[in-house]
KOLKEKE-766478 format. One record per residue: residue number from 1; residue in three letters; y, z, x of N, C-alpha, C in turn. Coordinates in nm, 2 decimals. Layout:
BEGIN
<bator NUM | titi ALA | nc2 Y | nc3 Z | nc1 X | cac2 Y | cac3 Z | cac1 X | cc2 Y | cc3 Z | cc1 X>
...
END
This chain:
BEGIN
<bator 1 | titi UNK | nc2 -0.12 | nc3 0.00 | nc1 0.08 | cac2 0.00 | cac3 0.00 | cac1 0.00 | cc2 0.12 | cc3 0.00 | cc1 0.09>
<bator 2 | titi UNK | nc2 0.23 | nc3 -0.07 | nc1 0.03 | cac2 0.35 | cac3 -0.12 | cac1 0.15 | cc2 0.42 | cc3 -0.02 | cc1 0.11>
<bator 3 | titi UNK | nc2 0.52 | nc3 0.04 | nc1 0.22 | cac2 0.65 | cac3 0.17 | cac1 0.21 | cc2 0.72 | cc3 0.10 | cc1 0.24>
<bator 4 | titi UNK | nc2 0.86 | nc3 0.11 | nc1 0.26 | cac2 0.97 | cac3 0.14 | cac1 0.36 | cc2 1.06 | cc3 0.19 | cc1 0.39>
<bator 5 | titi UNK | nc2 1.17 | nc3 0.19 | nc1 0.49 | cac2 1.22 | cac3 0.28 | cac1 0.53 | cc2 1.39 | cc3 0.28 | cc1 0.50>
<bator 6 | titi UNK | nc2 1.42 | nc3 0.31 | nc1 0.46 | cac2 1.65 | cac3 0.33 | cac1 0.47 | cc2 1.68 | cc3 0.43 | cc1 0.54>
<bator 7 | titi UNK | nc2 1.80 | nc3 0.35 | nc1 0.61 | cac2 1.86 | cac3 0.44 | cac1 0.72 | cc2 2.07 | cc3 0.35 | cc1 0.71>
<bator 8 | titi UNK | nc2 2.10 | nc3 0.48 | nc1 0.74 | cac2 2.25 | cac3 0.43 | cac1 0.78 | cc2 2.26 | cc3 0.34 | cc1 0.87>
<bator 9 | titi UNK | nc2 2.37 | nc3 0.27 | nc1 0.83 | cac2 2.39 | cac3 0.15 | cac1 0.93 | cc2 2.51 | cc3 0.22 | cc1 0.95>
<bator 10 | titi UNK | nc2 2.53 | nc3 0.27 | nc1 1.09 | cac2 2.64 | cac3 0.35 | cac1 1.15 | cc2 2.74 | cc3 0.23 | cc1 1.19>
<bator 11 | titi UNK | nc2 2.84 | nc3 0.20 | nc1 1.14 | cac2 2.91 | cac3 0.15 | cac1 1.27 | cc2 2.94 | cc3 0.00 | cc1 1.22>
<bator 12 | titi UNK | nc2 2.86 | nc3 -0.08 | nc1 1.13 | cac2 2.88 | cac3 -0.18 | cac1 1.09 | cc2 2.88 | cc3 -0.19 | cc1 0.93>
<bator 13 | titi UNK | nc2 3.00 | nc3 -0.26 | nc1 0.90 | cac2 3.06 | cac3 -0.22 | cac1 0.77 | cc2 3.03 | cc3 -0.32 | cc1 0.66>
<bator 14 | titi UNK | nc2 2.94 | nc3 -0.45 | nc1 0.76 | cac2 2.90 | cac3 -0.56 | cac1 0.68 | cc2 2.79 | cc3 -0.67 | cc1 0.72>
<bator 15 | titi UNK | nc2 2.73 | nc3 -0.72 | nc1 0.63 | cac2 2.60 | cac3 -0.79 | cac1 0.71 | cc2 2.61 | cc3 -0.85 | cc1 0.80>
<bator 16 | titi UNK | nc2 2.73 | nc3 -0.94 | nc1 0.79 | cac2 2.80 | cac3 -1.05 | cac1 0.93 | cc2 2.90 | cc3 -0.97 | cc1 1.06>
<bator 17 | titi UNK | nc2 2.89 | nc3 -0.85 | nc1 1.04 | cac2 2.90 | cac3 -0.75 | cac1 1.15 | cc2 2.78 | cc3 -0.69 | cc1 1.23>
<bator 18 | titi UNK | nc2 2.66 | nc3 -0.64 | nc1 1.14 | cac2 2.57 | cac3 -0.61 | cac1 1.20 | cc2 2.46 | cc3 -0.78 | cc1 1.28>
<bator 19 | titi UNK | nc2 2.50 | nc3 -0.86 | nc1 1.18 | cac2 2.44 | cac3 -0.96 | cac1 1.25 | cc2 2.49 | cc3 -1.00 | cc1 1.37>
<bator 20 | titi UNK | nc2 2.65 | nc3 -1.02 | nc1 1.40 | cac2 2.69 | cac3 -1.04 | cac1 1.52 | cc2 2.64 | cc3 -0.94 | cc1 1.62>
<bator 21 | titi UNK | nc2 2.63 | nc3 -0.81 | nc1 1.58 | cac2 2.57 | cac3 -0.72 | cac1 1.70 | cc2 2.45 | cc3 -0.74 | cc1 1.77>
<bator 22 | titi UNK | nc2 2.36 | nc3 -0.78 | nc1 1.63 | cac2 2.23 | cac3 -0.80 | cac1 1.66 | cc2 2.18 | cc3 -0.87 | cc1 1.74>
<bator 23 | titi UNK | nc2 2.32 | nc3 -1.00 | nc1 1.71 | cac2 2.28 | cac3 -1.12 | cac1 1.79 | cc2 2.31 | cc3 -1.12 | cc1 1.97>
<bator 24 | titi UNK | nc2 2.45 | nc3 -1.05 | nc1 1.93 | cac2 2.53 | cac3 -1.04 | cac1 2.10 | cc2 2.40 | cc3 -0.95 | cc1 2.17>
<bator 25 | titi UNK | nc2 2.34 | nc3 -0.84 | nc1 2.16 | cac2 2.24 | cac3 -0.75 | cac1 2.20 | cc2 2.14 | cc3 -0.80 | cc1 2.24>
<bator 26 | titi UNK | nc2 2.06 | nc3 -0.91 | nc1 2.15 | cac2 1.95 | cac3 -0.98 | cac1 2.19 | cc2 1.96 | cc3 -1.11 | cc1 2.27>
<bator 27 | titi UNK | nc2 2.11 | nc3 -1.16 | nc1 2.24 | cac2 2.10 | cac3 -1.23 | cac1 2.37 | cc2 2.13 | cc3 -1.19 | cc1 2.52>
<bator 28 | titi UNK | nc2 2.19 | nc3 -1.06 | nc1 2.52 | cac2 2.21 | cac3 -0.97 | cac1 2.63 | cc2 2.08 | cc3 -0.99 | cc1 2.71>
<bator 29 | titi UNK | nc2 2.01 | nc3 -0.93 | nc1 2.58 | cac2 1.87 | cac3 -0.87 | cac1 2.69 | cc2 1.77 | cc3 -1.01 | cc1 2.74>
<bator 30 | titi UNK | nc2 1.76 | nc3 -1.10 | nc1 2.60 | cac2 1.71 | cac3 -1.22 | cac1 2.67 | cc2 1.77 | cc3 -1.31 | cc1 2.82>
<bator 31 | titi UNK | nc2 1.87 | nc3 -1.27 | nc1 2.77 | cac2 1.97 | cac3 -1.34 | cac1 2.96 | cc2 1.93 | cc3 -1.26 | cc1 3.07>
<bator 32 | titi UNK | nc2 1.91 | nc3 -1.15 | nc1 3.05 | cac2 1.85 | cac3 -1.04 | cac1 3.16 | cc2 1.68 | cc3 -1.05 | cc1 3.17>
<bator 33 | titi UNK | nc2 1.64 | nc3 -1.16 | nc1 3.05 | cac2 1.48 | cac3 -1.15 | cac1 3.07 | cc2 1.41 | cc3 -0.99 | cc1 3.05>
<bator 34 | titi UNK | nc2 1.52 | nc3 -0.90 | nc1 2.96 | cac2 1.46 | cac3 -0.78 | cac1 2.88 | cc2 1.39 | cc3 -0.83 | cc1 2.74>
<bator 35 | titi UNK | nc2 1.33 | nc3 -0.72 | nc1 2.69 | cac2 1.28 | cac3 -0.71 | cac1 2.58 | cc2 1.31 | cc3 -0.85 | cc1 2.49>
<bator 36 | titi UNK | nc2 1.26 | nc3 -0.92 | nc1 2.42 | cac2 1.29 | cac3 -1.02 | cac1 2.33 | cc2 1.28 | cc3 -1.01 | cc1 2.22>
<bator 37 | titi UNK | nc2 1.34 | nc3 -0.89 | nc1 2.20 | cac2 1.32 | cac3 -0.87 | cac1 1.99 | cc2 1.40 | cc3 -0.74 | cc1 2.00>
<bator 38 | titi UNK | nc2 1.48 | nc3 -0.74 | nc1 1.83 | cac2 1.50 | cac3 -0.67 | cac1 1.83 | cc2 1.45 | cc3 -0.51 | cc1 1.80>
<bator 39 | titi UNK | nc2 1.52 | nc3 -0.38 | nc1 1.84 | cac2 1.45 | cac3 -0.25 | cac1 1.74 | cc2 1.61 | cc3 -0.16 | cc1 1.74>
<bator 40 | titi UNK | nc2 1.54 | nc3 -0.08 | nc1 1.72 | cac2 1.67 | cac3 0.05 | cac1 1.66 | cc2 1.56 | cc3 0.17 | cc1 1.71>
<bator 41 | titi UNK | nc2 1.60 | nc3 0.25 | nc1 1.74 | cac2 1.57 | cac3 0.38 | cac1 1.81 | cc2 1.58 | cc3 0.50 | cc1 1.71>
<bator 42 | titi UNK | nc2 1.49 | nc3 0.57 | nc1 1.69 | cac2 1.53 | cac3 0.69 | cac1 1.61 | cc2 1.49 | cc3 0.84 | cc1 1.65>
<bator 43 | titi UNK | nc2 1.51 | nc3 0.92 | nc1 1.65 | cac2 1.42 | cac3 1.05 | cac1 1.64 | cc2 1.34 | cc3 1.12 | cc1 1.64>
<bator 44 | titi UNK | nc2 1.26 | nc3 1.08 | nc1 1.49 | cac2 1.15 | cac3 1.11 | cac1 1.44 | cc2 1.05 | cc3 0.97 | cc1 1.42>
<bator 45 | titi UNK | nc2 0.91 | nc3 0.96 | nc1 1.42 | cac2 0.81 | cac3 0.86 | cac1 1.37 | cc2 0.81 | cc3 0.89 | cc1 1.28>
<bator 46 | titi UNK | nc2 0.76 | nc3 0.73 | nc1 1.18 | cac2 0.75 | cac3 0.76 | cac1 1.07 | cc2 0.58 | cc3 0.84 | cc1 1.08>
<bator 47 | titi UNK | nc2 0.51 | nc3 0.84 | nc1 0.98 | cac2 0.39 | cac3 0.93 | cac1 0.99 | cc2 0.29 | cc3 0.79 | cc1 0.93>
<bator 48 | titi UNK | nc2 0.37 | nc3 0.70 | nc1 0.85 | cac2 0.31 | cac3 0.64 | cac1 0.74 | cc2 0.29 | cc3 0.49 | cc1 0.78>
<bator 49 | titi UNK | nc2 0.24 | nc3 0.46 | nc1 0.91 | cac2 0.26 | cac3 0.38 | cac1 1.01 | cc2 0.21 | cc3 0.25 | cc1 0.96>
<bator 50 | titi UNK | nc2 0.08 | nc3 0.28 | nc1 0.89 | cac2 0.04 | cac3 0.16 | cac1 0.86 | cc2 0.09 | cc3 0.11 | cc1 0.73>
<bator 51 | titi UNK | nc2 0.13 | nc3 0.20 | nc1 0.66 | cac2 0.20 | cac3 0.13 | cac1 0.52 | cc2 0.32 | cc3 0.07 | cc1 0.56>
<bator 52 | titi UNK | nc2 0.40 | nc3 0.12 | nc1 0.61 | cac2 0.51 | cac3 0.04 | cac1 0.67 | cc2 0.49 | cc3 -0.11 | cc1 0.70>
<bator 53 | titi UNK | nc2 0.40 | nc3 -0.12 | nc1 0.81 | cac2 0.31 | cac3 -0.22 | cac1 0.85 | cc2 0.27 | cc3 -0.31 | cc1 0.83>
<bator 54 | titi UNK | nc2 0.22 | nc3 -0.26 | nc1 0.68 | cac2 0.19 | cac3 -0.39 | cac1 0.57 | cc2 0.27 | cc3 -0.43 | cc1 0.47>
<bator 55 | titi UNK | nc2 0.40 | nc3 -0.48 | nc1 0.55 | cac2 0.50 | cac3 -0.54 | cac1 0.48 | cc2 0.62 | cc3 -0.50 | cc1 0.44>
<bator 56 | titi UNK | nc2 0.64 | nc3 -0.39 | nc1 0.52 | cac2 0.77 | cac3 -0.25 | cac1 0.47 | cc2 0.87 | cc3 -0.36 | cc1 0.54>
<bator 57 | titi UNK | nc2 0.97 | nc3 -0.29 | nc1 0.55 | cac2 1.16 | cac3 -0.33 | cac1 0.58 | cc2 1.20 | cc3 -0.22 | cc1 0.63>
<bator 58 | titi UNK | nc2 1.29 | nc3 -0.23 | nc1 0.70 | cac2 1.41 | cac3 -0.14 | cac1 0.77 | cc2 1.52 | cc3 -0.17 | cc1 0.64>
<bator 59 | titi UNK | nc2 1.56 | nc3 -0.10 | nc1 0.52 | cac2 1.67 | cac3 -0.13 | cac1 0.45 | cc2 1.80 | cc3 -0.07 | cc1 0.46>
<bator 60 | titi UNK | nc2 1.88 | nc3 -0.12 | nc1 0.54 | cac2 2.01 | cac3 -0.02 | cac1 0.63 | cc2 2.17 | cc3 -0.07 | cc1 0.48>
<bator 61 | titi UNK | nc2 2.20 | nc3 0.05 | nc1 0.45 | cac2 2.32 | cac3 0.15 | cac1 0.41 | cc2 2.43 | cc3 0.12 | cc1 0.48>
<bator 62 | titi UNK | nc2 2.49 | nc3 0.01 | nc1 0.40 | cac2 2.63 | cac3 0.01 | cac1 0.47 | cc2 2.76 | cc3 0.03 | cc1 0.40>
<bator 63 | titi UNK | nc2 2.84 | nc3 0.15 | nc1 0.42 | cac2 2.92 | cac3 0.21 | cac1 0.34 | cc2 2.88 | cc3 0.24 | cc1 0.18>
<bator 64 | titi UNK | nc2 2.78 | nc3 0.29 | nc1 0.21 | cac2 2.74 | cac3 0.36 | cac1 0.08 | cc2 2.65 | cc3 0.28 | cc1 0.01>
<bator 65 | titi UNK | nc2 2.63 | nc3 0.17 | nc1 -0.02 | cac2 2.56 | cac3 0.07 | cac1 -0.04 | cc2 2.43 | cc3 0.00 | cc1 0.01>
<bator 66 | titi UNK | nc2 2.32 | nc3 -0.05 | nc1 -0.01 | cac2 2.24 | cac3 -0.07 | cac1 0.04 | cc2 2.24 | cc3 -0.23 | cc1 0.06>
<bator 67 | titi UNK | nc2 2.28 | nc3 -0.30 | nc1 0.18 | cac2 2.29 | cac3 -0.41 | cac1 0.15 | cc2 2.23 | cc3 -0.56 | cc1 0.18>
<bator 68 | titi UNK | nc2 2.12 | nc3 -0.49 | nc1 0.33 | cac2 2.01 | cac3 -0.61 | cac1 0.35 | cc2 1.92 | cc3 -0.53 | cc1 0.39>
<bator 69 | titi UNK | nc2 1.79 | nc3 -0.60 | nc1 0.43 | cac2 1.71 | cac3 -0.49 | cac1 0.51 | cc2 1.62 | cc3 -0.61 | cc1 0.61>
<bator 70 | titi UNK | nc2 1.57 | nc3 -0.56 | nc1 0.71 | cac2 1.49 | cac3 -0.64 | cac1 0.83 | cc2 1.32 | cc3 -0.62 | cc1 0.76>
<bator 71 | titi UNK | nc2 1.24 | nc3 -0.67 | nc1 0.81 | cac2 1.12 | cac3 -0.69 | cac1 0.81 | cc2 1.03 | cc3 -0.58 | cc1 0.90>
<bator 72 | titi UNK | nc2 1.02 | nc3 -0.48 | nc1 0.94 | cac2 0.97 | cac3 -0.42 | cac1 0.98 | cc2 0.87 | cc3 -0.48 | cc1 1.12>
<bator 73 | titi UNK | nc2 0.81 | nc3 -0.49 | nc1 1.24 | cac2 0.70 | cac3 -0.54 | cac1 1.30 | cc2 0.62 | cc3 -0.46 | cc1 1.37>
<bator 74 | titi UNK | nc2 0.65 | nc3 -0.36 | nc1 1.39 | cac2 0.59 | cac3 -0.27 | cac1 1.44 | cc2 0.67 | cc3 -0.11 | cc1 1.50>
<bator 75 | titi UNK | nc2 0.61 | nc3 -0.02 | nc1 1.52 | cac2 0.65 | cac3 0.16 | cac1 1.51 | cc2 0.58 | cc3 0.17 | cc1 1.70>
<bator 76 | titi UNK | nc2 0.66 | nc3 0.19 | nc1 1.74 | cac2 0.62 | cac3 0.22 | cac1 1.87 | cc2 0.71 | cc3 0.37 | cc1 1.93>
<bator 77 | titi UNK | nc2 0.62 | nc3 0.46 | nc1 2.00 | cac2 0.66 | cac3 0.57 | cac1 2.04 | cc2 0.74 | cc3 0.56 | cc1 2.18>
<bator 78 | titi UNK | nc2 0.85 | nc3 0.61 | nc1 2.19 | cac2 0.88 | cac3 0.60 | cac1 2.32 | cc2 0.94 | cc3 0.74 | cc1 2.40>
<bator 79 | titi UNK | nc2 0.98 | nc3 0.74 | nc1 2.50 | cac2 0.99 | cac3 0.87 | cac1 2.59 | cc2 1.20 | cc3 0.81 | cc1 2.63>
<bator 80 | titi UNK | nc2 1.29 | nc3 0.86 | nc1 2.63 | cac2 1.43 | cac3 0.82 | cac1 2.71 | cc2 1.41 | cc3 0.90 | cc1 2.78>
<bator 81 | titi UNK | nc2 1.55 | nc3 0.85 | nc1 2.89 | cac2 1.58 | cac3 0.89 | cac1 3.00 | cc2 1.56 | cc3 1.04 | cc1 3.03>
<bator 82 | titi UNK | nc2 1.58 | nc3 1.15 | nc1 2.93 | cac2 1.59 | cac3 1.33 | cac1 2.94 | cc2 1.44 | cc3 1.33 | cc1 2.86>
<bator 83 | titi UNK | nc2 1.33 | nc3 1.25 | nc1 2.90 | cac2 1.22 | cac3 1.28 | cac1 2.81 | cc2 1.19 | cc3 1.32 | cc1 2.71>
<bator 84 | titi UNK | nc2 1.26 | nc3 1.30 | nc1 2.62 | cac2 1.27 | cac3 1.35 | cac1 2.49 | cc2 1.18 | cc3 1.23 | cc1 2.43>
<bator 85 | titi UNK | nc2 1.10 | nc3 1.25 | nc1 2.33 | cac2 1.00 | cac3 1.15 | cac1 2.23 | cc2 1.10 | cc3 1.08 | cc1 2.13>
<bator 86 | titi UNK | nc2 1.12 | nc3 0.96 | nc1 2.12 | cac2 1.18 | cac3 0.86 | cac1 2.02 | cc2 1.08 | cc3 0.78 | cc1 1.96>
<bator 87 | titi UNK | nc2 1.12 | nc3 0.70 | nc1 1.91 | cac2 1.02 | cac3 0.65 | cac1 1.80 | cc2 1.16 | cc3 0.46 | cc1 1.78>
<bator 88 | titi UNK | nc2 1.06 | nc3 0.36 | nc1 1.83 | cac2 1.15 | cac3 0.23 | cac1 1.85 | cc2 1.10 | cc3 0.19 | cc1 1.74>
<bator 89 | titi UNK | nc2 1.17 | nc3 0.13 | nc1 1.64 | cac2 1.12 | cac3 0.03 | cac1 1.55 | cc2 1.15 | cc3 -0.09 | cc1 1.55>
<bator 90 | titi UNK | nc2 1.08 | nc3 -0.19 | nc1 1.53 | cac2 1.11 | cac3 -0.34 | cac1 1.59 | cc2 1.12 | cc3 -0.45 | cc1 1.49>
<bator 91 | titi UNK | nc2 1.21 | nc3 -0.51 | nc1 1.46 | cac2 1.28 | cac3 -0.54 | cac1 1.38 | cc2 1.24 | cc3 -0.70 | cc1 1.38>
<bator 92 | titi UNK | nc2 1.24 | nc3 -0.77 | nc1 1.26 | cac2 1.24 | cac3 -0.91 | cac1 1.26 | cc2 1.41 | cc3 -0.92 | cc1 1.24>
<bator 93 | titi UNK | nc2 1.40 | nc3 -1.08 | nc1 1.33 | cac2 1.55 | cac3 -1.13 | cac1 1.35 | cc2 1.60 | cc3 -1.12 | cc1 1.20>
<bator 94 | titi UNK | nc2 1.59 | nc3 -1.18 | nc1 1.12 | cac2 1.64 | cac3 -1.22 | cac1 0.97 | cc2 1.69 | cc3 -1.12 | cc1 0.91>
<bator 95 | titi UNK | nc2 1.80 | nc3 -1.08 | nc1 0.87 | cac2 1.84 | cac3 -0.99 | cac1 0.80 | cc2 1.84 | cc3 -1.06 | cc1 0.68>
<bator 96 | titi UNK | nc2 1.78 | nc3 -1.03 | nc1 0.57 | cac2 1.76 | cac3 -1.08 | cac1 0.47 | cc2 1.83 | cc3 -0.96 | cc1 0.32>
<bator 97 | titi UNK | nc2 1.97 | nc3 -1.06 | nc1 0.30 | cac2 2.07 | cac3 -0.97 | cac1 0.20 | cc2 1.99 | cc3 -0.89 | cc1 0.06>
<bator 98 | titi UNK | nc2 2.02 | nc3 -0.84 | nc1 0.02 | cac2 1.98 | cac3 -0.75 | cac1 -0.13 | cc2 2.08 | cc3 -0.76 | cc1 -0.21>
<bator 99 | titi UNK | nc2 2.02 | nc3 -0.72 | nc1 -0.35 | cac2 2.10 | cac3 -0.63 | cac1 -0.43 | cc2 2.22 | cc3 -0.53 | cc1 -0.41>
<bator 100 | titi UNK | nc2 2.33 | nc3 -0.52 | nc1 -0.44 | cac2 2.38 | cac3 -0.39 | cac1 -0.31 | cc2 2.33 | cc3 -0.31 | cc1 -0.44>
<bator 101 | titi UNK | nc2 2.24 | nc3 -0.16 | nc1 -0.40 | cac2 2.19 | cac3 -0.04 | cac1 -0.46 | cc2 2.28 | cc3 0.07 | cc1 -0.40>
<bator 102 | titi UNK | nc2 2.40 | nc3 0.13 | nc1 -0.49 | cac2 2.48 | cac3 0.29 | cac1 -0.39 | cc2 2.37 | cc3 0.35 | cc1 -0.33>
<bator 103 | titi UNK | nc2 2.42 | nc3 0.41 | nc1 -0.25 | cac2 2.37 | cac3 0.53 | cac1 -0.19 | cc2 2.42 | cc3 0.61 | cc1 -0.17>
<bator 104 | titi UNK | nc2 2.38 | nc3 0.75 | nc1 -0.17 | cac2 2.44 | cac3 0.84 | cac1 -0.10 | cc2 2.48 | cc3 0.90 | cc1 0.01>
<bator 105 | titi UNK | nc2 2.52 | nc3 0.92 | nc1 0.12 | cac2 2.49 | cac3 0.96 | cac1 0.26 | cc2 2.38 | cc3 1.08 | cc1 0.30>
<bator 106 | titi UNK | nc2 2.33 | nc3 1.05 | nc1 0.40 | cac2 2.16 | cac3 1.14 | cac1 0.45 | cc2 2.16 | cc3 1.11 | cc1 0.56>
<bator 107 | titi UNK | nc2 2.06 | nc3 1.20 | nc1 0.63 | cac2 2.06 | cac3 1.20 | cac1 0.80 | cc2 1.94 | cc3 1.12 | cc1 0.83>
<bator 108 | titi UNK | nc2 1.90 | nc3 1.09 | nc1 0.93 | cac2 1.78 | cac3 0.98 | cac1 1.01 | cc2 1.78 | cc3 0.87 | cc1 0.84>
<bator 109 | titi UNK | nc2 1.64 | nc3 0.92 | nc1 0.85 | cac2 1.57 | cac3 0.77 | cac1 0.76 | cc2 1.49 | cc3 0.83 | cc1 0.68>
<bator 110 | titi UNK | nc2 1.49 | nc3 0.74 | nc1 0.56 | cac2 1.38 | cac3 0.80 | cac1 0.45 | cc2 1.28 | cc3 0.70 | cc1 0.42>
<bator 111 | titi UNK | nc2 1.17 | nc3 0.78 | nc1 0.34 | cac2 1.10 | cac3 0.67 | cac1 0.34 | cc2 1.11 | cc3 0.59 | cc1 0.24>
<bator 112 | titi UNK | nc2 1.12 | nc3 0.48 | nc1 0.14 | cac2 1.17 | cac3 0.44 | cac1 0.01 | cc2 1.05 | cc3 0.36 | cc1 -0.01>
<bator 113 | titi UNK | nc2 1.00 | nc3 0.41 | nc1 -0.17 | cac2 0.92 | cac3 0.34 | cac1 -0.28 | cc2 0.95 | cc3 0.18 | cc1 -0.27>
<bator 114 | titi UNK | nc2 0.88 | nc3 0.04 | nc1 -0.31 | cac2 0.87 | cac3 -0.05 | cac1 -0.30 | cc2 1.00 | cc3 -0.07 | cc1 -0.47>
<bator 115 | titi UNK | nc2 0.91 | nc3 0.05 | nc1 -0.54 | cac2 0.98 | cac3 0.00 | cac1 -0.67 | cc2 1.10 | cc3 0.06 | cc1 -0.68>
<bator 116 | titi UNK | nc2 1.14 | nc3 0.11 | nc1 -0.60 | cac2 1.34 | cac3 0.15 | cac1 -0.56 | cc2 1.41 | cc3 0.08 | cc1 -0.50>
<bator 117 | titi UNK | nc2 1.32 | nc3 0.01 | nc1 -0.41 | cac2 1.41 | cac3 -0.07 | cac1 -0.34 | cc2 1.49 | cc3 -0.22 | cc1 -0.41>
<bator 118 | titi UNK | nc2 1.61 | nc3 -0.21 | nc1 -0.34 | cac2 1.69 | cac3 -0.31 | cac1 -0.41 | cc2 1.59 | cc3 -0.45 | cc1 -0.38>
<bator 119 | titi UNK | nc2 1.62 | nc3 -0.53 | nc1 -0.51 | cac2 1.58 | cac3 -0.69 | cac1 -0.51 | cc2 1.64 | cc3 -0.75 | cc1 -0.39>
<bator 120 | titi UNK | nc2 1.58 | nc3 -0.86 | nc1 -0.32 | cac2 1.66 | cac3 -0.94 | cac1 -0.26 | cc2 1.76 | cc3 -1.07 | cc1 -0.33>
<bator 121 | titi UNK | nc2 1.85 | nc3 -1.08 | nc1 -0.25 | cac2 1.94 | cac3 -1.17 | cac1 -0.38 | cc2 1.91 | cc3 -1.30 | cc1 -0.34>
<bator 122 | titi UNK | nc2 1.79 | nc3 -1.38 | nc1 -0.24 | cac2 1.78 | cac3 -1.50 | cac1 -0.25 | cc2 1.67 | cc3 -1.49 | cc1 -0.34>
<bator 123 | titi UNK | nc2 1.73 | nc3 -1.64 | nc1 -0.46 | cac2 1.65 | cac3 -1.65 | cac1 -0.60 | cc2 1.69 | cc3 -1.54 | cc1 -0.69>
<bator 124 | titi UNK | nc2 1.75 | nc3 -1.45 | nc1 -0.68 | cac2 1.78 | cac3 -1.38 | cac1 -0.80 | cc2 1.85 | cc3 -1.44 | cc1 -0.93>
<bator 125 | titi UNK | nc2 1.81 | nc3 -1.46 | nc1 -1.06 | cac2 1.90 | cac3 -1.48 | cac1 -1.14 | cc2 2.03 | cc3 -1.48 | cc1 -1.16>
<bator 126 | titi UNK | nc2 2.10 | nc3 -1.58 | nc1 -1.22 | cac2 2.23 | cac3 -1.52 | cac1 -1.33 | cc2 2.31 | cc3 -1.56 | cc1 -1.19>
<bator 127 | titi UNK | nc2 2.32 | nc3 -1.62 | nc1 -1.11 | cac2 2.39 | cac3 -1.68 | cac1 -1.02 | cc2 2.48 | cc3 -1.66 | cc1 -0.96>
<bator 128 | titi UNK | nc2 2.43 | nc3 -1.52 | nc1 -0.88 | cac2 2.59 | cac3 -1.44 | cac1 -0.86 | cc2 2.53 | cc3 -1.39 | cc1 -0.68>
<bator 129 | titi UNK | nc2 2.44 | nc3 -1.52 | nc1 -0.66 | cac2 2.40 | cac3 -1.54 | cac1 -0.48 | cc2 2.57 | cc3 -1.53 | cc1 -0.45>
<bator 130 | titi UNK | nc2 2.68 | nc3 -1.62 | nc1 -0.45 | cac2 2.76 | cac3 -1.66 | cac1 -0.39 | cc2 2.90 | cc3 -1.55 | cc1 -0.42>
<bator 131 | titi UNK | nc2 2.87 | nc3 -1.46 | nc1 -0.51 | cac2 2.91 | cac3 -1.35 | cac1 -0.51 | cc2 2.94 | cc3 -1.24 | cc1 -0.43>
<bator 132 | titi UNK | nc2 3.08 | nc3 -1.20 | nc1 -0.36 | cac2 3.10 | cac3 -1.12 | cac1 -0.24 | cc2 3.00 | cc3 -0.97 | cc1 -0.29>
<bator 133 | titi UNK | nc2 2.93 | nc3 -0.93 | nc1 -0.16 | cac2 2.90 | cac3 -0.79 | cac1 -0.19 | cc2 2.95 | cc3 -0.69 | cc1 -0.27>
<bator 134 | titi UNK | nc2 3.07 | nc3 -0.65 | nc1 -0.18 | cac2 3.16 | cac3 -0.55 | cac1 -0.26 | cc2 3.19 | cc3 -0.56 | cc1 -0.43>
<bator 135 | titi UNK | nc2 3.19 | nc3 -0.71 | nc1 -0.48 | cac2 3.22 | cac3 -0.72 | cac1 -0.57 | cc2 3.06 | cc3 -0.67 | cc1 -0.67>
<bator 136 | titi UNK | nc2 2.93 | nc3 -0.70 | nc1 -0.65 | cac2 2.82 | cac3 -0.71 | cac1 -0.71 | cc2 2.81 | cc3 -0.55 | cc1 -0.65>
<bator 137 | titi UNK | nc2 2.86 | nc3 -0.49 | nc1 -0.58 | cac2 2.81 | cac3 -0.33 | cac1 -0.61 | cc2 2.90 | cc3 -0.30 | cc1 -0.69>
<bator 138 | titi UNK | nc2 3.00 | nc3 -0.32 | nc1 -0.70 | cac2 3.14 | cac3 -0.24 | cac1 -0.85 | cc2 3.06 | cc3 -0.29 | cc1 -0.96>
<bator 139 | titi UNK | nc2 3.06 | nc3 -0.46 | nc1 -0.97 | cac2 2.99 | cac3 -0.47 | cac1 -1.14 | cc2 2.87 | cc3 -0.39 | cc1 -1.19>
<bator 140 | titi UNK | nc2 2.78 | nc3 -0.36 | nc1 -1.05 | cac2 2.67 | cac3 -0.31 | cac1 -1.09 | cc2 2.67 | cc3 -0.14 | cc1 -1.10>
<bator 141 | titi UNK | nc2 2.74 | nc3 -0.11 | nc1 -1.04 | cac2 2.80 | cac3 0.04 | cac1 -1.07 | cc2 2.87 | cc3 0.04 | cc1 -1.23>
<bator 142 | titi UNK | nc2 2.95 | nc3 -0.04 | nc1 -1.26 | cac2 3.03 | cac3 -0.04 | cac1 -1.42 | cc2 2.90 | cc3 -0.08 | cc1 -1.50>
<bator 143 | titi UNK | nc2 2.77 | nc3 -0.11 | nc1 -1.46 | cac2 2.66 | cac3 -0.15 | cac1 -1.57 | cc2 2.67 | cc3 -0.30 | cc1 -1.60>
<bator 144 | titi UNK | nc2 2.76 | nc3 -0.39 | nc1 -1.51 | cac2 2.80 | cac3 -0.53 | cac1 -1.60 | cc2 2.71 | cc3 -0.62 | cc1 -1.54>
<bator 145 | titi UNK | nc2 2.63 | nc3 -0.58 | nc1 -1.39 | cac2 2.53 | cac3 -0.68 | cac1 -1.35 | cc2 2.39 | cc3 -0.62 | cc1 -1.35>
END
């Protein structure tokens, strides 16, 4: 059975912000002949390794809103520099936009039900793909989408 995960998107206030990050980073490391994918680093592992696994998302919260999520590829354990245990999650390139679903603010990452998670908005009905974000979380907050 597939889980996945939401977490704050610190720092980037919009999909075409975090994408640009994503991108400048990974071509950093590819020019350096580092790592060739992306991940995000966290704190804690999840526990629930293999549901994730089979098909989960990284769904990242940006300003309050829930606004795309990555593909999950794999949970790997790691040690930094002051040996402390982290936990790398490895991300497919595609940020693939959603629903915007509010959120609340919360610390690390949670795990989220398949049936909570926002829709993705490629193919969604009622034709409101071309619809600025900001705008489809207000209507859907007022109940109007």
């Amino acid at each position: 059975m597939t889980v996945h995960l939401i977490k704050l998107c610190v720092g980037a206030p919009s999909i075409e912000h975090l994408a640009d990050w994503q991108n400048r980073v990974l071509a950093g490391k590819t020019a350096y002949g580092k790592v060739d994918h992306l991940f995000h680093t966290t704190r804690m592992t999840p526990k629930r390794k293999d549901e994730l696994l089979d098909g989960g998302s990284l769904y990242w919260v940006m300003a309050g809103v829930v606004r795309v999520r990555q593909r999950l590829l794999d949970i790997e354990p790691v040690v930094d520099k002051e040996g402390v245990k982290r936990c790398r999650l490895i991300l497919d390139t595609p940020l693939i936009a959603t629903r915007p679903q509010p959120r609340r603010p919360f610390q690390g990452w949670r795990y989220l039900d398949p049936k909570d998670a926002p829709a993705d908005l490629e193919g969604t009905s009622g034709g409101n793909d071309e619809m600025p974000p900001e705008m489809q979380a207000e209507l859907m907050e007022l109940g109007l989408l």
